[in-house]
C-alpha positions, -999 to +999 in steps of 0.1 A: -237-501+350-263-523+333-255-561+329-275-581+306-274-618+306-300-636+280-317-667+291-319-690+263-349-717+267-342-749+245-374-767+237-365-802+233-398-815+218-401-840+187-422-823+163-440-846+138-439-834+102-463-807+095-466-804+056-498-827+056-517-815+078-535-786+073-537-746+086-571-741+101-581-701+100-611-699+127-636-671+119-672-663+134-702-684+119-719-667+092-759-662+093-761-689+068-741-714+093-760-704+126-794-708+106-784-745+093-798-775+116-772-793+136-778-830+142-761-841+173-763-878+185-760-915+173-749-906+132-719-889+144-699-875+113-664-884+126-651-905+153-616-910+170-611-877+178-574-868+192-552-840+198-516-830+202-504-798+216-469-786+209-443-754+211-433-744+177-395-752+174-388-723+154-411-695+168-405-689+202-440-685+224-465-699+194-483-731+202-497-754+179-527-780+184-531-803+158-564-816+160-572-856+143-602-874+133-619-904+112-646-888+093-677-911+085-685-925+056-704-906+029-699-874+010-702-838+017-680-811+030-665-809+066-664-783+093-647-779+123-662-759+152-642-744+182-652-729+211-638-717+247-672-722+264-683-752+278-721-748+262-705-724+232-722-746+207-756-744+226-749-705+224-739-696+188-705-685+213-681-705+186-657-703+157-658-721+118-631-735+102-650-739+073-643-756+039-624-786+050-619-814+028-646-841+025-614-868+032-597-844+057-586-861+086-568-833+108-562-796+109-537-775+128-544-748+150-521-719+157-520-687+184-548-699+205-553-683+239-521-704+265-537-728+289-574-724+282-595-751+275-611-753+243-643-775+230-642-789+192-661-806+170-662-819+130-690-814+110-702-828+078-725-815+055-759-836+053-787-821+031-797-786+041-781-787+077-747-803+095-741-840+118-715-832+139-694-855+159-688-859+197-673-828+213-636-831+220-614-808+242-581-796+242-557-773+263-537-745+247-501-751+251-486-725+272-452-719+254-416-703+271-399-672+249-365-662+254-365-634+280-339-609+288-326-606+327-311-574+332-288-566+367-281-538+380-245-528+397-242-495+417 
């Protein structure tokens, strides 16, 4: 006879409210985007960068990142660029979240790969081509689901 016995993990974690900050759907960089200029160096287009990484209290497994920034002054459309390589930028190895608001200040990022190191950057638009910030980094959370231990009596 099988005995089951469920293992309940409680995730004691202060989640900050959510409804302000943004979803951020990562896809690969169109031709158009590769082909654009990036300006790297002292006109960075955001500063402060910061992150928090978190277990979802309601989804078992998921992590959340929620990435934070001061965009410079000016006008144009933002970007944010994410990549698991430390020279993905360098590479064209990255993903686009693409269409952020000129005034956006943070993004949230769900279901990335658990405990791998990730590279970011924001973007903003500046003529025909992009100024993109410093590069920040950030761990994926590695997040506990509910598991099933099963004994067995002969």
């Amino acid at each position: 006879m099988a005995r089951r016995w469920l293992v309940p993990v409680v995730l004691a974690l202060a989640a900050p409210a959510l409804a302000a900050t943004p979803r951020l759907t990562l896809s690969p960089p169109g031709a158009a985007q590769l082909s654009q200029p990036v300006e790297t160096g002292a006109k960075a287009s955001a500063s402060d960068l910061s992150w928090q990484a978190r277990c979802s209290a309601t989804e078992p497994g998921l992590g959340l990142v929620t990435l934070r920034w001061q965009p410079a002054a000016g006008e144009g459309e933002q970007r944010l660029d994410v990549t698991g390589f430390p020279e993905g930028f360098a590479s064209g190895r990255y993903l686009v979240a693409a269409g952020l608001a000129a005034d956006g200040t943070s993004g949230l990022l769900e279901r990335m790969e658990p405990g791998v190191n990730y590279y970011w950057r924001v973007l903003r638009r500046s003529g025909p081509g992009w100024i993109a910030s410093a590069t920040g980094r950030f761990e994926a959370p590695t997040c506990p689901v509910d598991s099933a231990v099963e004994e067995n009596e002969r």
